[in-house]
N, C-alpha and C positions, 0 to 999 in steps of 0.2 A: 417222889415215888407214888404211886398210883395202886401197883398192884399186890394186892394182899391174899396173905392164905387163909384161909377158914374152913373147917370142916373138910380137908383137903383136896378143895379146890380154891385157883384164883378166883378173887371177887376185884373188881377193877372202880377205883373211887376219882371222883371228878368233880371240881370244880369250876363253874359256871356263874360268873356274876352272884358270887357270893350262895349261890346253890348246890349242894351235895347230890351229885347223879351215881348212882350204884348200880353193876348188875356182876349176874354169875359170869363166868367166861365158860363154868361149868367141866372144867379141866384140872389136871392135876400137872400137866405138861408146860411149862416154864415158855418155853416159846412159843406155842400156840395160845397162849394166854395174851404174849405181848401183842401177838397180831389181832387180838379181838379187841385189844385194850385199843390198840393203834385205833382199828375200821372205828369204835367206839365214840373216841374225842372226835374222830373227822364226822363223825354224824351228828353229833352235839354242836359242832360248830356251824355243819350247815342249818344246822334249823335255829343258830342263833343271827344266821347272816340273812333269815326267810326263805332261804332254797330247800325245792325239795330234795330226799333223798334216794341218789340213785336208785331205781329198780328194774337189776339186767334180769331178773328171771320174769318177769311180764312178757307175757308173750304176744307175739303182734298182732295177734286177734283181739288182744285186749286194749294194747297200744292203738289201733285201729277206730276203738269201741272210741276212745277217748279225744282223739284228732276228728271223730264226725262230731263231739259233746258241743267241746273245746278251741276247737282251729278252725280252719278256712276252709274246707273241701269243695272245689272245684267238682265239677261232673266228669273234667274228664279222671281225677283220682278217682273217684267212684267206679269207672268202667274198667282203669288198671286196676282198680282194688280186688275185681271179681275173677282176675287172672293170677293175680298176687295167693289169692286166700290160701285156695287149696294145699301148694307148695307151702307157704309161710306160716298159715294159723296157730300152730302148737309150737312153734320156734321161741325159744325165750330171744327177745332183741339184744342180751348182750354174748349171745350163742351167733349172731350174724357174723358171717365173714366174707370176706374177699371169695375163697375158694368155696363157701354156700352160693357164691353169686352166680361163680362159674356153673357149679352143679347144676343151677338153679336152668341158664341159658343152655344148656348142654340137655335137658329134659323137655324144655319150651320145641327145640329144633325136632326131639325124637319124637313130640308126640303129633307134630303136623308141620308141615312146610311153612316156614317164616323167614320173614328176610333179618339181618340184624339189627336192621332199624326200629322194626317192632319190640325185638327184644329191650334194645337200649333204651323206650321208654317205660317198657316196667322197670329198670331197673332203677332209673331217672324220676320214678314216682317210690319207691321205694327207699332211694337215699334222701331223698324228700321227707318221708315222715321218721327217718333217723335224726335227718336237724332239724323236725319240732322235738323229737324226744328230747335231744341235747339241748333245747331252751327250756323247754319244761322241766328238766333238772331229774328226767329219769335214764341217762347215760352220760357219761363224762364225755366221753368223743364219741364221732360218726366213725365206725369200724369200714364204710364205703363212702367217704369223703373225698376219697382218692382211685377210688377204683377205678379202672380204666375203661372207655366202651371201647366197640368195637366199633372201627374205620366205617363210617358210613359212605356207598355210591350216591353219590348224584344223579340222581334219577331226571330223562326230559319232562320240560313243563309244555303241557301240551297247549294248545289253544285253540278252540274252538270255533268252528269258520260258520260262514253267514248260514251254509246250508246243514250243517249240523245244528244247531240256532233253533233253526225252523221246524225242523223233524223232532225234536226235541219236546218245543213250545207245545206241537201238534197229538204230542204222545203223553203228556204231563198233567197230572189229576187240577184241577180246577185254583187249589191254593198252593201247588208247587209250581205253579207257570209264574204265581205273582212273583212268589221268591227267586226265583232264574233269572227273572227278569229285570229286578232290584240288583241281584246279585253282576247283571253283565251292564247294566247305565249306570250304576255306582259305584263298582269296585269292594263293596263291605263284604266284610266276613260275615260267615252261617250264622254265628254268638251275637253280632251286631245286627243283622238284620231280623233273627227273631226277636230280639229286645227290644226292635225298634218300637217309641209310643208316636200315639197320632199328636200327643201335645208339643213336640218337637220339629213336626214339619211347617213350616211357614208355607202356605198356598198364595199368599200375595207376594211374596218374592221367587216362588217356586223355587224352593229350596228346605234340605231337610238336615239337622245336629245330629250328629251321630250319640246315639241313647247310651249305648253299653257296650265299647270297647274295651279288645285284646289287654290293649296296652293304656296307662294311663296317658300318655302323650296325645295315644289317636282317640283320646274320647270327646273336644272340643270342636271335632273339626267340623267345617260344614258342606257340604254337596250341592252342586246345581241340582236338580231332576230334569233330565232329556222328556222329550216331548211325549213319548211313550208312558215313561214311567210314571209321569207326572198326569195323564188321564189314565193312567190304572188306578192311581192313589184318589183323585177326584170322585171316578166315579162309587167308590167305597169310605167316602171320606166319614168321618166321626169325631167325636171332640177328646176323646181321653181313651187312653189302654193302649194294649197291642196294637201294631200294624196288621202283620201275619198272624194269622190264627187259624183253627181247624176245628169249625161247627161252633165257633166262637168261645174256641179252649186253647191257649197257649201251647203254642209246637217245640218239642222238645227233642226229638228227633224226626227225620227226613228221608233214612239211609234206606227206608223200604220205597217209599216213593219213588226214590232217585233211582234206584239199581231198576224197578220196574219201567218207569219211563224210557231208559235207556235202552231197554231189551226193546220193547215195544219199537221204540225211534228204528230199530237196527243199524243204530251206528257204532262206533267204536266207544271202549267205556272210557270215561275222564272221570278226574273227582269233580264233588260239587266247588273245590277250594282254584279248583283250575278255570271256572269262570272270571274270577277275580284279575286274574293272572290275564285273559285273554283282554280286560278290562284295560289291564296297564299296559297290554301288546296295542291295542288298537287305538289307544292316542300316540303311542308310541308312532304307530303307521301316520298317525297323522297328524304328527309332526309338534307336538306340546312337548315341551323342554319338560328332563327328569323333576326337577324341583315343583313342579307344579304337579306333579303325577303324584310325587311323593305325600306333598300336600292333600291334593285328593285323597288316596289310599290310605293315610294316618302311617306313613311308613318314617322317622328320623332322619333328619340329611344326612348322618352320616361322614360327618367332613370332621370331627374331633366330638371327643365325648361327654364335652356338656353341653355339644346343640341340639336343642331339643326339634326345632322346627326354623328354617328357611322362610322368612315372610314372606307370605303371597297374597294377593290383594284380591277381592274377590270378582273384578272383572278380569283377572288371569283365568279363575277357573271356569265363570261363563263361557269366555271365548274357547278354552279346553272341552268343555263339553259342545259347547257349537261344530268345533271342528268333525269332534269324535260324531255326532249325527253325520254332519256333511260327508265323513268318510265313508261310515257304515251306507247311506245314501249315494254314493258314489259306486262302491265297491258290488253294493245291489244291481245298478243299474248297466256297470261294465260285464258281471256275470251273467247279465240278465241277455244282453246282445251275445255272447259267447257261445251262449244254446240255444240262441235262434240261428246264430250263422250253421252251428254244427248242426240242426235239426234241417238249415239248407242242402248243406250239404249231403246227409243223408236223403233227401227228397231228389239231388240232381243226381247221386249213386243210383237209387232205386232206377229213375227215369234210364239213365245210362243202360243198366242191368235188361231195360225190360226191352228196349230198343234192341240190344246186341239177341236178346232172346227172340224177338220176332224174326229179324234179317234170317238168322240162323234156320228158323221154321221155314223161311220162305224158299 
């Protein structure tokens, strides 16, 4: 027995490795007593197993304070954190619930047009820093471990054709052409290609390691450079740091440059993530087998879930990027006859038009 009376209230006594732990329960009530006693020994025990003890009344302003101290944050938590705060800061995290979640998406929709996919990653960065809290030992379970999203559509992946390319290049501030341009003969992502360092491109094999990948699988891998890309890098070449940079300062975002360039080009808007895409469609066109795309792109075969990578040798991917030139060179060249014949033919329209116009006069 444990729980004693004194001064008429329970006082609740525990032994611990041979140490007497005391406190008031501060009650004269029999059963609220046992339940302090209970919470009590369970707290005594975690801090004799080194866990800490739950704490649901912190609130996820605080939680928050503690996961930038303490954990991993990523740039893009940082950018759902500043959509999270406002709704979530005074919430104690073991006050979260399922139906706070809903509340939560159902106030995202009223206060601006979003689609649910936007929604589903705050809420996907938010069940996020619920299982660091539950490894840090400040909640017992994730209260949204289980919560359900919402059905995401399938949106089309567009791809970018030679002459949007061009308009593009022609509209784009002076270090966001290098980036586009990286981004359509390589396939890397935005995160990989600003990371990129000069100490990682090989100039005598023309060929570049990818620096700071997505994924740990696609952080080994290595790229040809197409002929383009490979004198854009030359003529800027240097022994250490960044690739990309702006005024010789690490670029961290792009999203103004890009949305400008694109008004300026007046073509249709794409993300910058749709270059990539257009990257894997155009060896696709010509003619490089998946696995070797995959290779390129840092993307997993795919074929059971502990292949990490499909060996490919690295004259597979030379001849893959040769082609992908040969294509893009091709594909220029057939477009290129296409609006001479049509500029013909509007020169034998016009002559037609002007003939039928004089007879007519005469």
């Amino acid at each position: 027995m444990t729980l004693w009376k004194r001064g008429g209230v329970y006082w609740t006594y525990v032994w611990v490795d041979g140490v007497r732990h005391a406190k008031s329960t501060e009650t004269a009530n029999r059963r609220r007593a046992e339940r302090i006693d209970h919470d009590f020994k369970e707290e005594l025990h975690l801090k004799r197993q080194g866990l800490s003890e739950p704490q649901p009344d912190m609130t996820f302003g605080e939680l928050w304070a503690r996961f930038l101290a303490e954990g991993s944050p990523l740039a893009y938590h940082r950018d759902r954190f500043k959509l999270l705060l406002p709704y979530w800061s005074e919430v104690p995290i073991g006050r979260i619930t399922k139906a706070r979640a809903d509340d939560y998406r159902r106030e995202r929709h009223e206060q601006k047009t979003l689609s649910d996919t936007t929604v589903n990653r705050d809420l996907e960065v938010l069940r996020h820093l619920l299982f660091w809290a539950v490894d840090m030992g400040y909640l017992a379970t994730n209260p949204l471990s289980r919560v359900r999203m919402i059905r995401e559509r399938r949106k089309p992946r567009l791809v970018v054709s030679l002459e949007e390319e061009d308009k593009l290049l022609r509209t784009s501030a002076p270090h966001l052409r290098r980036i586009v341009i990286a981004a359509l003969d390589s396939g890397m992502r935005r995160g990989e290609i600003l990371g990129q360092l000069w100490e990682h491109i090989d100039f005598s094999r023309r060929m570049l390691y990818v620096t700071r990948s997505k994924t740990p699988e696609g952080e080994a891998r290595e790229i040809p450079l197409t002929n383009r890309l490979f004198a854009i890098l030359e003529s800027s070449r240097q022994k250490s740091g960044l690739v990309f940079t702006f005024r010789g300062e690490s670029i961290q975002r792009i999203k103004t440059a890009w949305k400008a360039a694109i008004r300026r080009a007046g073509i249709r808007y794409f993300r910058f993530h749709d270059l990539r895409h257009s990257f894997n469609t155009r060896l696709m066109l010509a003619g490089v087998q998946q696995e070797v795309r995959k290779a390129l792109m840092g993307h997993s075969s795919g074929e059971d879930v502990n292949a990490i990578y499909t060996h490919v040798e690295w004259p597979e991917k030379l001849e893959a990027i040769r082609r992908l030139e040969h294509w893009v060179g091709e594909e220029r060249k057939r477009q290129k006859e296409e609006q001479e014949k049509r500029k013909g033919g509007e020169a034998k329209d016009e002559q037609q038009s002007d003939r039928t116009a004089t007879s007519g006069s005469v």
